[in-house]
C-alpha positions as CSV (number, residue, x, y, z in Angstrom):
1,X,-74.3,-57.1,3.2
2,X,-75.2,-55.4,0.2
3,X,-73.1,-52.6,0.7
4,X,-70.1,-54.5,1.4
5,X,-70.5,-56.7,-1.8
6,X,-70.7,-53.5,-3.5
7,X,-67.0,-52.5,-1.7
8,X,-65.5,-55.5,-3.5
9,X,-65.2,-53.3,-6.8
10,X,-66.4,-56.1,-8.9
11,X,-70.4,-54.8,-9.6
12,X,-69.0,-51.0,-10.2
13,X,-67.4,-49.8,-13.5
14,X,-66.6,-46.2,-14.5
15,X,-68.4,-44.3,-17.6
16,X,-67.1,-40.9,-19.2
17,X,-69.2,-38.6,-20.8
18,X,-68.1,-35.9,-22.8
19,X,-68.0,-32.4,-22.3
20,X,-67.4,-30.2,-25.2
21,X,-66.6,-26.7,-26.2
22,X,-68.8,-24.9,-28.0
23,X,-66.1,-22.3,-29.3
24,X,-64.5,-25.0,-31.5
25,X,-66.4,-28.0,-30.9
26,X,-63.5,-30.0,-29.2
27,X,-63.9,-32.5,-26.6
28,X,-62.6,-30.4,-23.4
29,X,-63.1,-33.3,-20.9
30,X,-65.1,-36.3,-19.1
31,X,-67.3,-36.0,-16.7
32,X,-66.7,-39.6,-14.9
33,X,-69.6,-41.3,-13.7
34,X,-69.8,-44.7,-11.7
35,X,-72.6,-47.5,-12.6
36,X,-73.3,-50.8,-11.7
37,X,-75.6,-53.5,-13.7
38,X,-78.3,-53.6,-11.0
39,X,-79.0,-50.1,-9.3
40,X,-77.5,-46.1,-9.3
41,X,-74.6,-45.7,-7.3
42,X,-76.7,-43.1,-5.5
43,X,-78.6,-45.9,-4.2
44,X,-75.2,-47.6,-2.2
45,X,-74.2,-43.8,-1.4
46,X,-77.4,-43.2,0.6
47,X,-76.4,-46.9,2.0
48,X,-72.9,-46.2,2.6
49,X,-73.9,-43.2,4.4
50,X,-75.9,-44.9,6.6
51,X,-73.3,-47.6,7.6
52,X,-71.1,-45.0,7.4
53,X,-69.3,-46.5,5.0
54,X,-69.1,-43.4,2.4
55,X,-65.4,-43.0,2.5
56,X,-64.6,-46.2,1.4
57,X,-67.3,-45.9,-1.4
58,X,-65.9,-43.0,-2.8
59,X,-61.9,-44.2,-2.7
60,X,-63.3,-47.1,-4.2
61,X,-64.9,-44.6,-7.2
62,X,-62.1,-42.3,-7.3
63,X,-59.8,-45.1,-7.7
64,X,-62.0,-47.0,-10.5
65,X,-62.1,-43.7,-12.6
66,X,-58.2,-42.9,-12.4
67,X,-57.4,-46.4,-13.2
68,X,-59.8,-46.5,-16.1
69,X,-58.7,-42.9,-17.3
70,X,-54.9,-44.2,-17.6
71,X,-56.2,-47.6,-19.2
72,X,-58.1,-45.8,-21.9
73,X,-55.6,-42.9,-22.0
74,X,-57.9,-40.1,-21.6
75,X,-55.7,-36.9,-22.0
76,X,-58.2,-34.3,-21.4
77,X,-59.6,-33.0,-18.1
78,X,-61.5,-35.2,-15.8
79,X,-64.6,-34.1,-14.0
80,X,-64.8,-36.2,-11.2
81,X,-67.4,-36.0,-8.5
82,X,-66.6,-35.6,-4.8
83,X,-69.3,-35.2,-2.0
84,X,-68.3,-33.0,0.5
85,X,-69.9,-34.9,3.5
86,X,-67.1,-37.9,3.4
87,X,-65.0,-35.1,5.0
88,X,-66.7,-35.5,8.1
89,X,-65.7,-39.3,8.1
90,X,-63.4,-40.5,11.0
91,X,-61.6,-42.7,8.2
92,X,-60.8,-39.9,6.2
93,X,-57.1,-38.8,5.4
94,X,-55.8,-36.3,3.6
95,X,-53.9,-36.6,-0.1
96,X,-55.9,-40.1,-1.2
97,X,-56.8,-38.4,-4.6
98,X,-52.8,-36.9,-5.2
99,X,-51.2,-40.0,-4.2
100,X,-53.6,-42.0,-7.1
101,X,-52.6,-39.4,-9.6
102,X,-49.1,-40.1,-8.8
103,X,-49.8,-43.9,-9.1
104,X,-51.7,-43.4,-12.5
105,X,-49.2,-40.9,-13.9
106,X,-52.3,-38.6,-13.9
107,X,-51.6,-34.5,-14.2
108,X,-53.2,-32.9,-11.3
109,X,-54.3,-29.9,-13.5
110,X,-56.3,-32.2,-15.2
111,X,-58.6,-33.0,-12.8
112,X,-61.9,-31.0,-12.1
113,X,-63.3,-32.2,-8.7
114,X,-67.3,-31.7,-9.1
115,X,-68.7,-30.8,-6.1
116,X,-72.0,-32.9,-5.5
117,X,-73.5,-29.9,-3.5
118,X,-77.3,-31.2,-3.5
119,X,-76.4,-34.2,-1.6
120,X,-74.1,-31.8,1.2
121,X,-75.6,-31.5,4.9
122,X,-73.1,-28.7,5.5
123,X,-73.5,-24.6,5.5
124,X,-71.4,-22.7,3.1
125,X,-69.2,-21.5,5.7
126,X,-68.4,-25.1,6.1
127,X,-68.5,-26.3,2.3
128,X,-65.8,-23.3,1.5
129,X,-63.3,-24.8,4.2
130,X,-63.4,-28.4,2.7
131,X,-63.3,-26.4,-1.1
132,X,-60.3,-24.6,0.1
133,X,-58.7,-27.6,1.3
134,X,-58.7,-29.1,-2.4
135,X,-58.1,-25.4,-3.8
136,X,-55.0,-25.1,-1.8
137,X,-53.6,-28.1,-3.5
138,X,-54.4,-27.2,-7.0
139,X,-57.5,-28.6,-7.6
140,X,-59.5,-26.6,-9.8
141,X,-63.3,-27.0,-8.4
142,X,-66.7,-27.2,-10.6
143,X,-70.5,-26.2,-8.8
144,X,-72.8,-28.8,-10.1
145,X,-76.7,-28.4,-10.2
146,X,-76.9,-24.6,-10.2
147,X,-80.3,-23.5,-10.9
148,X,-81.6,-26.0,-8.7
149,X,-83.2,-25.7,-5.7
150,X,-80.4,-26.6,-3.7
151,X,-77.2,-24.2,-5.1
152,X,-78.4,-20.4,-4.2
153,X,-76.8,-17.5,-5.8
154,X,-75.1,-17.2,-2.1
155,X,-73.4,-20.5,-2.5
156,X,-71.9,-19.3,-5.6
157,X,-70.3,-16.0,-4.3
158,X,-69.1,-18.2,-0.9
159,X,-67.5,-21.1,-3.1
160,X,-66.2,-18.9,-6.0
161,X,-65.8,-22.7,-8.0
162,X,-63.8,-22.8,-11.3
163,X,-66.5,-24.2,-13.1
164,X,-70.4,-24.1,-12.7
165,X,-73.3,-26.5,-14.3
166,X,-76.3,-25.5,-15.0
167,X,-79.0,-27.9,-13.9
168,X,-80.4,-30.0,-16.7
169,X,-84.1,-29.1,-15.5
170,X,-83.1,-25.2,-17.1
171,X,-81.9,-26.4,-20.1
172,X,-84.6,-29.0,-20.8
173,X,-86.7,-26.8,-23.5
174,X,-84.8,-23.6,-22.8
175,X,-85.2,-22.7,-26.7
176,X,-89.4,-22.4,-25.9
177,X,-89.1,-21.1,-22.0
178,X,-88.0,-16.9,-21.5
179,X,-87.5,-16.8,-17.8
180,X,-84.7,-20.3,-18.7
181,X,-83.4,-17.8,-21.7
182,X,-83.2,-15.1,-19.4
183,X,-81.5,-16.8,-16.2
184,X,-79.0,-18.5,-18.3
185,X,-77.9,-14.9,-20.5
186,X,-77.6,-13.6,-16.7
187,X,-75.5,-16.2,-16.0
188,X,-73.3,-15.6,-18.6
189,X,-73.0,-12.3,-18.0
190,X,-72.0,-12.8,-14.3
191,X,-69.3,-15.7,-15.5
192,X,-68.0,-13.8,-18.0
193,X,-67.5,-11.1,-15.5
194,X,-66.2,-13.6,-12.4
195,X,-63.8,-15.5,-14.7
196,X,-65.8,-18.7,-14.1
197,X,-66.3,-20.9,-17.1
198,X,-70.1,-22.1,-17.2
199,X,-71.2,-25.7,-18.6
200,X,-74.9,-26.7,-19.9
201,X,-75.7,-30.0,-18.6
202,X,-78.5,-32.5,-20.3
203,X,-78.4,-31.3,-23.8
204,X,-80.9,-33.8,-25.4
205,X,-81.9,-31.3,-28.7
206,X,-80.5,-29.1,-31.6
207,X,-82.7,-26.8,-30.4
208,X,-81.5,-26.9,-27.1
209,X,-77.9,-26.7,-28.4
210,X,-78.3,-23.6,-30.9
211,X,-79.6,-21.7,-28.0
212,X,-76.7,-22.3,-25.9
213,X,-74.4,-21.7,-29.2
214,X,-76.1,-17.8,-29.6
215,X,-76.2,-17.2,-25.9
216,X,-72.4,-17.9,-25.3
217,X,-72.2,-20.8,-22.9
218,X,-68.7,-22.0,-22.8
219,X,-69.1,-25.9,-22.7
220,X,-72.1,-28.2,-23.0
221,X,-72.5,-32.4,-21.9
222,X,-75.7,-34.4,-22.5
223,X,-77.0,-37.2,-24.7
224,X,-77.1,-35.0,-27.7
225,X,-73.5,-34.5,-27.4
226,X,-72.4,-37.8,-26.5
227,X,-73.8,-39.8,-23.8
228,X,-71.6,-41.7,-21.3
229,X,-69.6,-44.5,-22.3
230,X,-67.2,-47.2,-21.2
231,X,-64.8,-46.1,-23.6
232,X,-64.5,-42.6,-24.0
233,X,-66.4,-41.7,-27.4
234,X,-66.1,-38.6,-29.6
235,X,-68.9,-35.4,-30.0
236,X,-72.0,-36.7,-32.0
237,X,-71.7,-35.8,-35.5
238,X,-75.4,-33.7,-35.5
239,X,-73.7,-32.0,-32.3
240,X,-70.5,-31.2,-34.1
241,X,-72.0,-30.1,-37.0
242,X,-73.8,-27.4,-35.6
243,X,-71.0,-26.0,-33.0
């Protein structure tokens, strides 16, 4: 019952978050998020899964954020989260998200799809198929939570993603931890090397920010940067300031 109250669309609204770069301190997208008043969306996912009902949560997201993103007239890239698992659903068809960018006058190339890898019962070899899938039709594809326990070095090099985030847990207090400082310059070593464009996720200080700023991460997002909002807002003014 309370999943399928949730399925009605009227208890879920979209957020956007920015994501900045820290060349030149421009907004270079959204990550869009989906809340509801009374509980995470995580909570119904882990629901949905159960009734195995995740498809329709997900179209339901994916068409909430597109919608919203023409209605505010967001013109910068989209990160928008996918979880690989509603592959495996028997309700699942091809081209949903290109015929809703069609529908919302939406450019394709705008879109990041964020793969929600932590939450993903399947192998690499598996993951890689359903990334290819979306690669093949221009998606370009972003590797959330790297550095956590669940996205392996060998899960980069099998995904090759456009875009990878670095969990917020290494960037909490980075500025005061050497093996953080060191894992993160390695990282953007190996990106600058791979062509991959890495993003600091959970910036909550000026500290945390100048590090990233001397280190040469390309793009940061957290609550010291701008947290997520209804209506699209702007780079914090402290955050600007220093980039």
């Amino acid at each position: 019952e309370e999943i399928d109250k949730i399925l009605t669309g009227n208890e879920l609204f979209p957020v956007f978050q920015p994501v900045v770069s820290l060349e030149n301190g421009d907004i270079f997208g959204y990550e869009a998020l989906t809340r509801t008043e009374s509980n995470s969306v995580l909570h119904f996912f882990k629901k949905a899964d159960k009734e195995e009902k995740s498809w329709q949560l997900e179209k339901l997201c994916r068409k909430l954020i597109l919608k919203n993103a023409r209605r505010m007239g967001i013109k910068s890239h989209i990160f928008v989260n996918i979880n690989p698992d509603i592959m495996s659903d028997e309700d699942f068809h091809e081209g949903y998200t290109k015929k809703l960018l069609e529908k919302y006058s939406i450019d394709l190339h705008k879109i990041i799809l964020e793969i929600t890898e932590y939450c993903s019962k399947k192998d690499s070899s598996l993951l890689s198929e359903i990334i290819n899938h979306y690669k093949i039709q221009n998606f370009k594809i972003a590797l959330d939570n790297v550095g956590s326990a669940y996205s392996g070095l060998e899960r980069i090099c099998v995904l090759n993603p456009d875009f990878i985030k670095i969990d917020m847990n290494i960037i909490r207090g980075i500025e005061n931890d050497e093996i953080k400082k060191s894992m993160v310059k390695s990282l953007v070593q190996f990106c600058r090397e791979s062509g991959i464009l890495l993003i600091a996720v959970g910036v909550e200080s000026a500290s945390e920010l100048d590090f990233l700023l001397r280190t040469g991460v390309n793009f940061a997002q957290g609550f010291f940067i701008g947290k997520p909002e209804i209506i699209p807002g702007k780079v914090s003014a402290q955050a600007y300031a220093r980039i």
